[in-house]
KOLNU-305539 format. One record per residue: residue number from 1; residue in three letters; y, z negated, x negated of N, C-alpha, C in turn. Coordinates in Angstrom, 2 decimals, decimal comma. Atoms other than C-alpha are relative to their C-alpha. Example, Ala and Ser with C-alpha at 12.3 -4.5 7.8 and 13.67 -1.06 7.14 Angstrom:
R num residuo    n_c2    n_c3    n_c1   ca_c2   ca_c3   ca_c1    c_c2    c_c3    c_c1
R   1     ALA   -1,19    0,00   -0,89   -4,50   -7,80  -12,30    1,20    0,00   -0,90
R   2     SER   -1,19    0,06    0,82   -1,06   -7,14  -13,67    1,09   -0,73    0,77
REM end
This chain:
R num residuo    n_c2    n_c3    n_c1   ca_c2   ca_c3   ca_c1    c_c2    c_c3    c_c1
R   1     UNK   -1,10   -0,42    0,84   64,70  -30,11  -11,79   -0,39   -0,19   -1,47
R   2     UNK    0,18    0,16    1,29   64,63  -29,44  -15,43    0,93   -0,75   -0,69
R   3     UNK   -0,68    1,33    0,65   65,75  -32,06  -17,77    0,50    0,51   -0,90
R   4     UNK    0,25   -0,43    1,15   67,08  -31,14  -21,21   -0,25   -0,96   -0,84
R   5     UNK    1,15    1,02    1,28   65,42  -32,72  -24,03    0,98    0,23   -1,48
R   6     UNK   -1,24   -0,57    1,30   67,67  -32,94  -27,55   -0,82   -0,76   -1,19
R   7     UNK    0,08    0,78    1,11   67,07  -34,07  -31,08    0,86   -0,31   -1,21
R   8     UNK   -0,94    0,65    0,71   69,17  -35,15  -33,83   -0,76    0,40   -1,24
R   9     UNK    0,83    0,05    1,56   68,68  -33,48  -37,56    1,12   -0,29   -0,91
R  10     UNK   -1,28    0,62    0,89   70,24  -34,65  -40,69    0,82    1,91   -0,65
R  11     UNK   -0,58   -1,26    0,45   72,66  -31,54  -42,11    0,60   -0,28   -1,53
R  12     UNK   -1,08    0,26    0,94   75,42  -31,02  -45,40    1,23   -0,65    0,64
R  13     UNK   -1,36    0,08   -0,86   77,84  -31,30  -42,92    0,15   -1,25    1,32
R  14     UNK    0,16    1,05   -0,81   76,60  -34,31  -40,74   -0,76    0,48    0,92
R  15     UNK    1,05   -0,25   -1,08   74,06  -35,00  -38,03    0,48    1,04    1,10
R  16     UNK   -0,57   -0,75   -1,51   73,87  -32,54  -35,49   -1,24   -0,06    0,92
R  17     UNK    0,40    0,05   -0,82   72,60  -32,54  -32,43   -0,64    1,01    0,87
R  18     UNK    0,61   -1,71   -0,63   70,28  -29,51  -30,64   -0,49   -0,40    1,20
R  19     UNK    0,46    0,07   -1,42   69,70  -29,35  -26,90   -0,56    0,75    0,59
R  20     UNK    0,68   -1,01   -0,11   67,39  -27,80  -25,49   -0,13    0,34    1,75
R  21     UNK    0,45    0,31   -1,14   66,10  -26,74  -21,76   -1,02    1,13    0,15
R  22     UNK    1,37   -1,30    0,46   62,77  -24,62  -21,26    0,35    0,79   -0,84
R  23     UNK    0,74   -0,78    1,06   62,47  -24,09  -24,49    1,58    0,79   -0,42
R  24     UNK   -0,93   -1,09    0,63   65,81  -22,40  -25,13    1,07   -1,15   -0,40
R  25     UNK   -1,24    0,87    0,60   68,86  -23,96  -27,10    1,47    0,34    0,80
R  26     UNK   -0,80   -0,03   -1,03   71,40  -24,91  -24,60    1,75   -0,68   -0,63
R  27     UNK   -0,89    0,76    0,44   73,90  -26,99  -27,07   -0,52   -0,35   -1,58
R  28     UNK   -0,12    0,55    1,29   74,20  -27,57  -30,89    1,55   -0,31   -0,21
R  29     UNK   -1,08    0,62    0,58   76,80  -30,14  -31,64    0,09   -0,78   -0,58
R  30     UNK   -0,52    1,11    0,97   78,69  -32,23  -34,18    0,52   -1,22   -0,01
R  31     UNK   -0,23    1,42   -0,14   79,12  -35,47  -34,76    1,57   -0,32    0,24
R  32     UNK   -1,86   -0,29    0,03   82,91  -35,87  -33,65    0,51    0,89    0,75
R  33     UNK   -0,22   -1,49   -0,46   83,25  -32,47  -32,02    0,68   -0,21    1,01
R  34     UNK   -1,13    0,07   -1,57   85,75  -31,75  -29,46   -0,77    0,58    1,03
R  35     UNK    0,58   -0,65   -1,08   84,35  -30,60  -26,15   -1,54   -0,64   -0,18
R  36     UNK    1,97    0,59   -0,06   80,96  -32,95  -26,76   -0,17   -0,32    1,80
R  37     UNK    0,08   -0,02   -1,34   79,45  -33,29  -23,06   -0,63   -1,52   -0,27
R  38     UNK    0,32    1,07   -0,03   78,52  -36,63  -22,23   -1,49   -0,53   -0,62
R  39     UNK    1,13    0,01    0,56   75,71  -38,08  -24,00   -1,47    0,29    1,35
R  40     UNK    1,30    0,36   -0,94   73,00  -38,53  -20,88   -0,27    1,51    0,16
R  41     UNK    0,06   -1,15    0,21   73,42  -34,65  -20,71   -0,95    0,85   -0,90
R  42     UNK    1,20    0,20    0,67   71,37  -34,55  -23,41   -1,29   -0,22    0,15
R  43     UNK    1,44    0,24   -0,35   68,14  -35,71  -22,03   -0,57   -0,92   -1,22
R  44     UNK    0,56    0,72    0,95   65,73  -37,12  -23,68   -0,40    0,39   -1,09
R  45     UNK    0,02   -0,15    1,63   64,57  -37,25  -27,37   -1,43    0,19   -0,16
R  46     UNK    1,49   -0,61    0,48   61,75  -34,69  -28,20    0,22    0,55   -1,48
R  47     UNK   -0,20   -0,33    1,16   62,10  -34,26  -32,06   -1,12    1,37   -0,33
R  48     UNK    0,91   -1,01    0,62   58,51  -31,88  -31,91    0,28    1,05    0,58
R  49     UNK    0,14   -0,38   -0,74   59,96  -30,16  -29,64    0,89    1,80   -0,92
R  50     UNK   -1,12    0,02    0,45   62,45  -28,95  -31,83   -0,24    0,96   -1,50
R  51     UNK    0,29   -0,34    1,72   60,62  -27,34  -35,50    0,53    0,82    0,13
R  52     UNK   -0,29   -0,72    0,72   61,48  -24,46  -35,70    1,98    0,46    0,04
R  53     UNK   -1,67   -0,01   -0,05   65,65  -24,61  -34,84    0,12   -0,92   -1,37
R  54     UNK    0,12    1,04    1,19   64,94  -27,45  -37,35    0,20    0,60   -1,17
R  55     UNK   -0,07   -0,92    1,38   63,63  -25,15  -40,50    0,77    1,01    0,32
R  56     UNK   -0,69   -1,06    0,43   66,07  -22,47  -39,48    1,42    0,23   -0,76
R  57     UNK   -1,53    0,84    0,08   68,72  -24,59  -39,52    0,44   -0,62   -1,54
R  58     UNK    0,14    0,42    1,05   67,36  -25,92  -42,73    0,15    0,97   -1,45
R  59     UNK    0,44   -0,90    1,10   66,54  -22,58  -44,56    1,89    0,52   -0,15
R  60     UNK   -1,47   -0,36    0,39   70,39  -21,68  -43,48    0,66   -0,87   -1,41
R  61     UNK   -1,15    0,99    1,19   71,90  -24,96  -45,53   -0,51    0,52   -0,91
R  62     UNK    0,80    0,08    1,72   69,73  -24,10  -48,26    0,42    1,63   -0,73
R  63     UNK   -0,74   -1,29    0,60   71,22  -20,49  -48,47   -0,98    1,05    0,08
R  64     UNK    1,25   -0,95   -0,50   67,99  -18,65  -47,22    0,39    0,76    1,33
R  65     UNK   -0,28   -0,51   -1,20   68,89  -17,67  -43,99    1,21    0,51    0,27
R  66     UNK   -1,19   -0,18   -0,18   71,33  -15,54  -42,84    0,51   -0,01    1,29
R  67     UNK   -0,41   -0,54   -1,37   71,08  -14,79  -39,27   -1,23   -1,14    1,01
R  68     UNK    0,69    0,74   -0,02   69,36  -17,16  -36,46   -1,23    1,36    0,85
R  69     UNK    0,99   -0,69   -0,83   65,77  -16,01  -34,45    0,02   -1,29    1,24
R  70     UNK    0,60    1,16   -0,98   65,98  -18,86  -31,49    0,58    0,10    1,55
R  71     UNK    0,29   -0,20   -1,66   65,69  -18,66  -27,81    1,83   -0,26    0,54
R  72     UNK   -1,56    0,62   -0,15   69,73  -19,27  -26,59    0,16    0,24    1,79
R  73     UNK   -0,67   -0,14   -0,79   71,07  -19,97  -23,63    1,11   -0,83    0,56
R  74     UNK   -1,81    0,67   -0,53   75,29  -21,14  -23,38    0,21    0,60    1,24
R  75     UNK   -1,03   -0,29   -1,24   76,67  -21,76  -20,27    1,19   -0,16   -0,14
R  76     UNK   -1,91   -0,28    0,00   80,19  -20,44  -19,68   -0,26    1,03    0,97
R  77     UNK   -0,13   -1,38   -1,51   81,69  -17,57  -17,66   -0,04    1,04   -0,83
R  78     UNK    0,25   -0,79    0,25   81,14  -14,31  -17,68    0,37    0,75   -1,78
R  79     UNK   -1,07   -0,77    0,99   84,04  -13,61  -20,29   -0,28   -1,10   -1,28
R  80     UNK    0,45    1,12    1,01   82,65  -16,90  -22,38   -0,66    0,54   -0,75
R  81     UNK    0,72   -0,10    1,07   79,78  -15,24  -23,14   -0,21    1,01   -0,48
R  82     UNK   -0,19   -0,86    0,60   80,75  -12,20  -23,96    0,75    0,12   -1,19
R  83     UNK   -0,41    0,95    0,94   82,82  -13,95  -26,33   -1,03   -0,17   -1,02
R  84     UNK    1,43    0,86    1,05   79,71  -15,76  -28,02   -0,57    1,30   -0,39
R  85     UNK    1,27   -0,97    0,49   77,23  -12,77  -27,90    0,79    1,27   -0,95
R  86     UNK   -0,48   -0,68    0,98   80,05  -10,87  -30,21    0,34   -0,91   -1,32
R  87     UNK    0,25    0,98    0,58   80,43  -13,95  -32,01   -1,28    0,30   -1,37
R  88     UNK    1,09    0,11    0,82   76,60  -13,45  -33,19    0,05    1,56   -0,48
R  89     UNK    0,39   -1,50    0,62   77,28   -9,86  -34,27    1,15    0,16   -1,52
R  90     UNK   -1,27   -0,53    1,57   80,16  -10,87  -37,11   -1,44   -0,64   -0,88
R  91     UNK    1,07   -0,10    1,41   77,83  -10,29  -40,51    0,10   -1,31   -0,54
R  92     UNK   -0,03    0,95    0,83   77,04  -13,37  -42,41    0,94   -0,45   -1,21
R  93     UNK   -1,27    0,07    1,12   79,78  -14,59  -44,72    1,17    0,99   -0,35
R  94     UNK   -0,95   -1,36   -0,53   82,01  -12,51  -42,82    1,11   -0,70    0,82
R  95     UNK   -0,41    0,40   -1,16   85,14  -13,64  -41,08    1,06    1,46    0,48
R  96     UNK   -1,17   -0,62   -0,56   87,42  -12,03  -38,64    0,94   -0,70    0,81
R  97     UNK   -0,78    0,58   -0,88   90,68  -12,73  -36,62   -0,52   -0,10    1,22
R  98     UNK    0,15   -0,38   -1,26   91,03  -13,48  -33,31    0,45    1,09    0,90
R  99     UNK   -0,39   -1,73   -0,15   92,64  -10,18  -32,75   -0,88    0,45    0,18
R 100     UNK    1,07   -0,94    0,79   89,97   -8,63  -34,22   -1,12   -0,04    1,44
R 101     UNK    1,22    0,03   -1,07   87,19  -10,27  -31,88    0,75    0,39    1,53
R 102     UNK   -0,24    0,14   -1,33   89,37   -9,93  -28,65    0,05    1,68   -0,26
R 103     UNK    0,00   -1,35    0,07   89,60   -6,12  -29,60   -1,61    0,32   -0,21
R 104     UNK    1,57   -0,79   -0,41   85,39   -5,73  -29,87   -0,55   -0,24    1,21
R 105     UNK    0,51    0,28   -1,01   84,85   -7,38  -26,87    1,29    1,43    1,14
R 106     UNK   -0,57   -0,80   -0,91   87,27   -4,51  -25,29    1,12   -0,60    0,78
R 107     UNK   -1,37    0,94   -0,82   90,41   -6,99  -24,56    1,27   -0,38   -1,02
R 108     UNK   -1,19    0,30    0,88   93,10   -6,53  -27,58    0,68   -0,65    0,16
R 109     UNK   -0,64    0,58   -0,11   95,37   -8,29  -25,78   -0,35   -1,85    0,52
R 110     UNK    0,23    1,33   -0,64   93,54  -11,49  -24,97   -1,00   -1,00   -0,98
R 111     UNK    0,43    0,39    1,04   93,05  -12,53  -28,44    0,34   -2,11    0,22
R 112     UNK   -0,17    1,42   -0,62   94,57  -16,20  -27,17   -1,05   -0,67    1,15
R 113     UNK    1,19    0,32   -0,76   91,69  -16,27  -24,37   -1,17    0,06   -0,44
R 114     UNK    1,36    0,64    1,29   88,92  -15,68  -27,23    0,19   -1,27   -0,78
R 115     UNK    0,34    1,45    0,61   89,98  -18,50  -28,77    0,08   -1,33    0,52
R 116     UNK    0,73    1,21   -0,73   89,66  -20,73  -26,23   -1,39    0,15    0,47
R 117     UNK    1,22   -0,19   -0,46   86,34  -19,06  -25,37   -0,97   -0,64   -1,69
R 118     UNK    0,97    0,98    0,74   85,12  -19,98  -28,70    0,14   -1,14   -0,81
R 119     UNK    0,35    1,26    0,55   86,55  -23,24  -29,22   -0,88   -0,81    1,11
R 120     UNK    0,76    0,42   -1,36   84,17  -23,89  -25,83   -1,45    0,43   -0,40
R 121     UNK    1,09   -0,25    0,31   81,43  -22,51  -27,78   -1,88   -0,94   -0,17
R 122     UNK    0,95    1,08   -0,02   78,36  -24,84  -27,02   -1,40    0,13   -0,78
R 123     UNK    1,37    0,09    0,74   76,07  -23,95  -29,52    0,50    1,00   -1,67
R 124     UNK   -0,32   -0,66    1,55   78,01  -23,78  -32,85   -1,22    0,35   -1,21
R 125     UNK    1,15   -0,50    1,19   76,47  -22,60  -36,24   -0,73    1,30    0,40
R 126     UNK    0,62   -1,16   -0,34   74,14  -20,36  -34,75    0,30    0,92    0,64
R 127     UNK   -0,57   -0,71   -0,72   76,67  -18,86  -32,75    0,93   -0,29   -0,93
R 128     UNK   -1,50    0,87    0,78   79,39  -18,79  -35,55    0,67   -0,18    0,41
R 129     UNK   -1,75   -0,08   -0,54   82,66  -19,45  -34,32    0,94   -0,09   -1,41
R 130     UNK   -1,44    0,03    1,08   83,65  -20,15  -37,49    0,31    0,67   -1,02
R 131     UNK   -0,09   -0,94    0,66   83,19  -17,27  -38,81    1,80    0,76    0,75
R 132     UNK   -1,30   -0,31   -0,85   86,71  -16,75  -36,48    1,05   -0,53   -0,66
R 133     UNK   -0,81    0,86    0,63   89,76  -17,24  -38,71    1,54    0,63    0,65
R 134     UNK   -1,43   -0,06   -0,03   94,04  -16,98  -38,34   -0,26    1,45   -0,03
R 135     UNK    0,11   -1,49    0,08   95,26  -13,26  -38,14    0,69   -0,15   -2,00
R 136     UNK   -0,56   -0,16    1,41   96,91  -14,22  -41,57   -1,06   -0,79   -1,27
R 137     UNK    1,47    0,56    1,06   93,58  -15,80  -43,39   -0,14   -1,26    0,46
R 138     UNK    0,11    1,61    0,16   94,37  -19,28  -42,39   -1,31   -0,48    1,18
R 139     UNK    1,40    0,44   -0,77   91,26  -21,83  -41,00    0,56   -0,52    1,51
R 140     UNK   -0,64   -0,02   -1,20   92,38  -22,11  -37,31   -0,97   -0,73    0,45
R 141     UNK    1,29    0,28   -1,26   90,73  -24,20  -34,36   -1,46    0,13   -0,23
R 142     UNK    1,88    0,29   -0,35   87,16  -25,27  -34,57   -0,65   -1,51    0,44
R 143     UNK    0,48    1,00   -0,87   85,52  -27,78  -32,45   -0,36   -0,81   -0,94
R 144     UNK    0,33    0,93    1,39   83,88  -29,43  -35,72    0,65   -0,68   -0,72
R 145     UNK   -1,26    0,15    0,91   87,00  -29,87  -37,42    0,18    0,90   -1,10
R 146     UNK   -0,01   -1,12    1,27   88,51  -27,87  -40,44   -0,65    0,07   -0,80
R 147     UNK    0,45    0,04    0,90   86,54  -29,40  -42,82   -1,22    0,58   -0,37
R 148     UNK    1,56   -0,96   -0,45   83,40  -28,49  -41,48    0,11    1,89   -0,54
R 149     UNK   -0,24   -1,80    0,30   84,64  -24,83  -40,88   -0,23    0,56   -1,35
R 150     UNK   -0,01   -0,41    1,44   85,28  -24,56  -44,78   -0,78   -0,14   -0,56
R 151     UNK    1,45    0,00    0,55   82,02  -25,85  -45,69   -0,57    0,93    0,33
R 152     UNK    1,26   -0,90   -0,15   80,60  -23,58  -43,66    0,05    1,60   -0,78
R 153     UNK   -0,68   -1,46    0,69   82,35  -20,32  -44,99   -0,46   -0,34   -1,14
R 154     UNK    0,39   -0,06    1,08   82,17  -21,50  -48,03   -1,77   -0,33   -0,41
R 155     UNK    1,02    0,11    0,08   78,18  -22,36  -47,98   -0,26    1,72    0,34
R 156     UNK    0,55   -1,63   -0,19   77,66  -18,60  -46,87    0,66    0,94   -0,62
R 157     UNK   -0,41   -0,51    1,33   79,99  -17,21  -49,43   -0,68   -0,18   -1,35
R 158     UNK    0,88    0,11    1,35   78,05  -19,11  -52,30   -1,57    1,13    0,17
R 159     UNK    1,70   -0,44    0,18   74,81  -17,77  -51,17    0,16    1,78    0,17
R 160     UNK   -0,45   -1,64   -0,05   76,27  -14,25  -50,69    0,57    0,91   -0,97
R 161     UNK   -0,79   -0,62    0,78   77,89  -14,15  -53,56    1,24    0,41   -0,23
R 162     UNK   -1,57   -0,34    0,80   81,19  -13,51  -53,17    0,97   -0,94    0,98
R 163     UNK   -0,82    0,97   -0,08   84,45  -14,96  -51,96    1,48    0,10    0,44
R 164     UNK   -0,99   -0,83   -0,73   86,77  -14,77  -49,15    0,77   -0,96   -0,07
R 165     UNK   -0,66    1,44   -0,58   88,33  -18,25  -48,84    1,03   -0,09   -1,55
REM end
């Protein structure tokens, strides 16, 4: 059986945590985060294992990066990750409702079942979720907490230039 292996990098926004299992990123979470899976879940601690989620992760804070390149694989159900994999298609310093996303995934009316699909999202940041806001602008639900959320918007607004928040 395969193990997963995790490491721990420092962020703006606090340590986070990246999990991995052959080689693909199975979990990025926050220190605090709702829905954290038990630590032993985690595996063990391969930091080399780990560079390049590391600098992507790095070039993002720094306002270089907009979009990720890294191996993914979230478990959920079918409708989870169809969820997520529209998730990674809202534009960088871009948000939308949950309306919005439950209408690209082809389910207008099950804008309340996207947002439990991506407050279940097990591999925030690189899967935004929080690019997912209120139908009326406001910062809604995110596993990180609000504060986070607003850093993050707002870190990809500065580097974009402009200014939704």
């Amino acid at each position: 059986m395969t193990r997963h292996t995790h490491t721990v990098i420092d962020s703006p926004i606090d340590p986070l945590t990246l999990v991995a299992r052959d080689g693909e990123i199975v979990g990025l979470f926050m220190s605090g985060g709702r829905h954290l899976p038990d630590p032993a879940w985690f595996g063990d601690r391969d930091d080399a294992a780990f560079g390049d989620a590391a600098r992507q992760l790095d070039e993002y804070f720094g306002g270089g990066r907009t979009a990720f390149d890294l191996p993914l694989r979230p478990a959920g159900t079918d409708f989870q990750r169809r969820v997520w994999a529209a998730l990674r298609e809202i534009p960088y310093a871009v948000t939308i409702s949950y309306g919005e996303l439950a209408r690209r995934i082809g389910q207008p009316s099950a804008s309340r079942a996207v947002g439990l699909a991506n407050g279940r999202n097990p591999i925030g940041i690189v899967v935004p979720c929080h690019r997912v806001i209120g139908a009326n602008g406001s910062l809604t639900g995110y596993g990180g907490g609000l504060h986070r959320k607003s850093r993050l918007l707002v870190l990809e607004q500065r580097a974009a230039g402009v200014s939704l928040l």
